[in-house]
C-alpha positions in Angstrom: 13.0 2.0 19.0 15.9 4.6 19.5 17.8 5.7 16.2 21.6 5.4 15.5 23.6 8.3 16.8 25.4 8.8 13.8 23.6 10.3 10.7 21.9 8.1 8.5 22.7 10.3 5.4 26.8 9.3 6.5 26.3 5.4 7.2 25.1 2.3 5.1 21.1 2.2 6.0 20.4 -0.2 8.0 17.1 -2.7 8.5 14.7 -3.3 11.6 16.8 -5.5 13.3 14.2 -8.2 14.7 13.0 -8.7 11.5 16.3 -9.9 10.2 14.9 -13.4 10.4 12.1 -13.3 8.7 11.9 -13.7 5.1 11.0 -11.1 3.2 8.5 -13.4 1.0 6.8 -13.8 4.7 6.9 -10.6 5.3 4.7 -9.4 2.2 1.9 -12.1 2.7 1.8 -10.7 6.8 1.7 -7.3 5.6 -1.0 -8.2 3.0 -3.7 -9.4 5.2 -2.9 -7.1 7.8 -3.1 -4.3 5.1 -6.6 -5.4 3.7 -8.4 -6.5 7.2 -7.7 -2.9 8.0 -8.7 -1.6 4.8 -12.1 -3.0 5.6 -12.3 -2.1 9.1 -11.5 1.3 7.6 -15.0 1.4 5.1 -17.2 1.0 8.5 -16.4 4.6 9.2 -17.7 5.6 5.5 -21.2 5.9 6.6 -20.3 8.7 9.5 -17.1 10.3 8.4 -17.2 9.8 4.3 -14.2 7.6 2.9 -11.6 11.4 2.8 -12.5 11.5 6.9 -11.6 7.7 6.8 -8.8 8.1 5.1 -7.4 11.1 7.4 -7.8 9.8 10.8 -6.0 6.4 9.4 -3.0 8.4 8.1 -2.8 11.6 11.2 -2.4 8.0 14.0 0.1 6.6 11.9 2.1 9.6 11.3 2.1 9.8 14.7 3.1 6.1 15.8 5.8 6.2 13.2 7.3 9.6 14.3 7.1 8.7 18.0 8.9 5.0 17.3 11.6 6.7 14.6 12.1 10.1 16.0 13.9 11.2 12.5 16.1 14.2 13.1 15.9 15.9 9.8 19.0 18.3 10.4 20.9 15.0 9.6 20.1 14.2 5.8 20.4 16.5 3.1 17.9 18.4 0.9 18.0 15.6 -1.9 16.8 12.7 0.9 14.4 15.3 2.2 12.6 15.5 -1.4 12.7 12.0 -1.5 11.0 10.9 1.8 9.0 14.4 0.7 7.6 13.0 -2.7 7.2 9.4 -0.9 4.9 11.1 1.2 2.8 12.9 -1.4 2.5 9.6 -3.4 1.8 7.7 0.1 -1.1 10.2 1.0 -2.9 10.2 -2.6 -2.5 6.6 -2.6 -4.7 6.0 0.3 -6.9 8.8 0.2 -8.3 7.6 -3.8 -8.4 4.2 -2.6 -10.9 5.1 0.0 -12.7 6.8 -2.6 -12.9 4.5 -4.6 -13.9 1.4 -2.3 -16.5 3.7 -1.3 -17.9 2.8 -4.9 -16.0 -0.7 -5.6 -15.8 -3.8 -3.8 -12.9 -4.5 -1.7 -11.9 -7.4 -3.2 -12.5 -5.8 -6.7 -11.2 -2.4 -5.9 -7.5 -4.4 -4.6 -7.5 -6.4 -8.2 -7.5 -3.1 -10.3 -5.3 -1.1 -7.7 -2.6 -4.0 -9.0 -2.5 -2.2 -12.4 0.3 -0.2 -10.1 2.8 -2.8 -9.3 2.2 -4.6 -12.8 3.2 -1.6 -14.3 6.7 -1.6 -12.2 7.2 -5.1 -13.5 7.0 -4.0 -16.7 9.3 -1.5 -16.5 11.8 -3.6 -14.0 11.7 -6.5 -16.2 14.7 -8.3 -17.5 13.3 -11.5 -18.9 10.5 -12.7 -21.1 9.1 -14.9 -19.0 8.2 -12.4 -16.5 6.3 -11.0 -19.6 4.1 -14.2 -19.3 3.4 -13.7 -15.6 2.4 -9.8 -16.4 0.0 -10.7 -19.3 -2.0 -12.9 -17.5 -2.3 -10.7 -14.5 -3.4 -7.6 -16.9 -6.1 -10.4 -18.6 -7.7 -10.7 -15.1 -8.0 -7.0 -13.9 -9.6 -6.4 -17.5 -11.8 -9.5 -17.1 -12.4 -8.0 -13.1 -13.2 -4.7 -14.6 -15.3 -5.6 -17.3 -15.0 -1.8 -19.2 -17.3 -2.7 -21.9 -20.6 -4.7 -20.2 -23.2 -3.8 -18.6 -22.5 -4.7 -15.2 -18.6 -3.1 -15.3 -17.7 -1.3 -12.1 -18.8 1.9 -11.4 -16.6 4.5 -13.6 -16.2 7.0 -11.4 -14.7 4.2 -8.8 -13.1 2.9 -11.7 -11.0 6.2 -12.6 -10.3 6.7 -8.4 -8.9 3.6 -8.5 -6.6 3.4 -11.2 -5.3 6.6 -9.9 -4.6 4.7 -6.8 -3.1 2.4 -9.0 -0.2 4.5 -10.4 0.1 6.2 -7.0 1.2 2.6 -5.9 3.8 2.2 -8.4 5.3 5.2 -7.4 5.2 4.4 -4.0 6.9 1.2 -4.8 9.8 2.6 -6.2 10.1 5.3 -3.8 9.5 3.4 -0.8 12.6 0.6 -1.8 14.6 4.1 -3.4 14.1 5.1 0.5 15.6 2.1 2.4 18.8 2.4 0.5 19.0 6.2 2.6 17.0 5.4 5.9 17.6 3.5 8.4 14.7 1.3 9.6 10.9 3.0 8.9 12.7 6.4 9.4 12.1 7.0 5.4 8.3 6.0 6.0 8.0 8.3 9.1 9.1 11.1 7.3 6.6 10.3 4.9 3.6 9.9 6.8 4.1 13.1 8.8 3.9 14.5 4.7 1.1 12.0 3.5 -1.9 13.0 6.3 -2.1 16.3 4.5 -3.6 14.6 1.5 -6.9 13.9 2.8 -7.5 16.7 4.6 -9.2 19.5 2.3 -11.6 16.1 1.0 -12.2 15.1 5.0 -13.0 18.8 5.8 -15.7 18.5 3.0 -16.7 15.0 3.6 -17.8 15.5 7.7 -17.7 17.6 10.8 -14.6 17.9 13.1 -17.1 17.0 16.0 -17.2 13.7 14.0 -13.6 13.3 13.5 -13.3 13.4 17.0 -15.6 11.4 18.6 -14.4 8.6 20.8 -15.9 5.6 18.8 -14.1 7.3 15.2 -11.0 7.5 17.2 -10.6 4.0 18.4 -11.2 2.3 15.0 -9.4 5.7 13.6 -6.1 4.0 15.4 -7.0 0.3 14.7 -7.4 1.4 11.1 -3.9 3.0 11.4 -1.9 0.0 13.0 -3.1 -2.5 10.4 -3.5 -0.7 7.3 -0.4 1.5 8.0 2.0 1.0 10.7 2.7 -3.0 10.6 2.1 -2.9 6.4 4.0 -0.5 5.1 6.8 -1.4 7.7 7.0 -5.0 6.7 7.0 -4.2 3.3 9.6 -1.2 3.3 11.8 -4.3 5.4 11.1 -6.5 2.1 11.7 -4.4 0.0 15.7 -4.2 1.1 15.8 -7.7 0.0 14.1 -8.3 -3.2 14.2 -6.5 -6.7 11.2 -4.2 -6.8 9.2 -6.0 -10.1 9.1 -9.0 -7.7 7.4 -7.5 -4.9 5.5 -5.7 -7.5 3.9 -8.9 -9.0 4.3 -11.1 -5.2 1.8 -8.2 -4.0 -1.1 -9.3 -5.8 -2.0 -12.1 -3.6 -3.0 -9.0 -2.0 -6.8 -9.6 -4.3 -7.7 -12.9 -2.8 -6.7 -11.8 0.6 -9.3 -8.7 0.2 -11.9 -10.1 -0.8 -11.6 -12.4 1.5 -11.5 -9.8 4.2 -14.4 -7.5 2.4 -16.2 -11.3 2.8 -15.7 -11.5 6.5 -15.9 -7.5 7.7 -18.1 -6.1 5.3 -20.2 -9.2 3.9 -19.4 -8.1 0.1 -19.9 -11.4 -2.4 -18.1 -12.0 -5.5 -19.3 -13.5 -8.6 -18.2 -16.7 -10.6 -16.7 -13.9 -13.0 -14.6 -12.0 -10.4 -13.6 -15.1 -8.8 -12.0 -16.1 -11.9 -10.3 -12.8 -12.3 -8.8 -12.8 -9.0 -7.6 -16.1 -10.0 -5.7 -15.0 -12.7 -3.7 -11.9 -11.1 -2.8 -15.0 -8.5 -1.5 -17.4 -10.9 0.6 -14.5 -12.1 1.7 -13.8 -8.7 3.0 -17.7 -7.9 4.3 -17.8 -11.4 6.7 -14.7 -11.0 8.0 -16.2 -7.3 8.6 -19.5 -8.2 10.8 -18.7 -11.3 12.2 -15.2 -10.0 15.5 -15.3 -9.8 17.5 -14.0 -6.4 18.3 -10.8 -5.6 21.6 -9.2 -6.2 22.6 -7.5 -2.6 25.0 -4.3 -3.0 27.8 -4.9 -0.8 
């Protein structure tokens, strides 16, 4: 996947061109269940390498399968890009790394459902019509209802804390991923900020288990699968999107992302949900439908 000769910085970024078919809408559902399949492929490696070695070996393959199909030259985009694609990475790396940690602790298909208090919170702050206040509401109702602060049975706290830091880590990433495609061309932006976002678990994967561990063929392979799906096909397909759509719609459109994980934590990891959750997740989907069906197209920059 060769880059354009000409500087990126200099030229009108340009998209992946085989996915110039596809609609973008698509393209967040595919990225969604690739995403959360390899989210719970990732927790089988908790028991050996601790959710920070996990998170590590899923973020050091896809660095390296996004540098080696991007190749981004970074002599050819100026310290202000750099910074970006620099702070992308930081909020890229933290993301993943606390929501390891806290799936360690959470459900999958509970952990996803609060993680969404991230891209509500860009709808919020991207919104231009009440309506979409409607949509936001009842998705907020559900993650509290999911979280259940206040009863006995509410998640565990510390998991609870982990992921809600995951959670603003995600609206950040938002922003900065679709601040990013108006500057790179293709994944070149996200490639930049994976070879950036692997540092973030380090120090905790250092802690967490042995290099020997880290290393051992078995760790490797689902190191790599974890990488592909939860990384490399995910975050491509929604940086892709994200040239196409205002951001408080993909914001609220990624929280079919709940139903999808649990669904995936059901399959993989044999986690059940209760009547309670299942009605929570309901609610942060009805919010999702509601904000597509009555979003209102995107205005493309000539």
């Amino acid at each position: 996947m060769a880059v354009s000769d000409r500087a990126p910085a200099e030229a009108v970024a340009a998209g992946i061109p085989w996915l110039e078919p596809v609609p973008p809408v698509a393209m967040v559902i595919a990225g969604a269940v690739s995403v959360q399949f390899g989210a719970a492929l990732g927790a089988t490696l908790f028991d050996t390498l601790g959710p920070g070695g996990a998170s590590l070996l899923r973020q050091v393959f896809a660095a390296a399968i996004l540098l080696a199909l991007w190749r981004p030259r970074v002599r050819w985009y100026p310290a202000s890009a750099l910074r970006l694609a620099l702070a992308f990475g930081v909020a890229l790396g933290l993301m993943n790394l606390f929501f390891y940690e806290a799936l360690d602790r959470i459900p999958l298909g509970i952990c996803v459902t609060i993680e969404f208090i991230g891209p509500v919170a860009v709808a919020v702050a991207f919104s231009r019509r009440a309506l979409d206040l409607l949509w936001i509401a009842l998705a907020v109702g559900g993650i509290v209802l999911l979280a259940n602060p206040f009863g006995a049975n509410g998640v565990d706290r510390t998991g609870l804390l982990l992921i809600l830091a995951a959670g603003a880590c995600w609206a950040v990433y938002i922003v900065l991923a679709q601040r990013a495609t108006r500057i790179f061309d293709g994944s070149t932006g996200l490639a930049l900020a994976a070879a950036v976002a692997w540092l973030m678990p380090l120090a905790p994967a250092l802690s967490e288990t042995s290099p020997g561990d880290l290393v051992a063929p078995g760790a490797l392979a689902v190191g790599l699968a974890v990488a592909v799906l939860s990384s490399v096909i995910p975050y491509s397909l929604e940086s892709e999107s994200l040239r196409r759509m205002p951001a408080n719609v993909f914001g609220v459109l990624m929280s079919l992302e709940p139903a999808v994980a649990a669904l995936a934590g059901f399959v993989v990891l044999g986690q059940r949900l209760s009547a309670r959750d299942v009605v929570a997740i309901a609610l942060v989907i009805a919010a999702s439908i509601g904000v597509t069906r009555t979003a209102t197209p995107p205005v493309v920059d000539a």
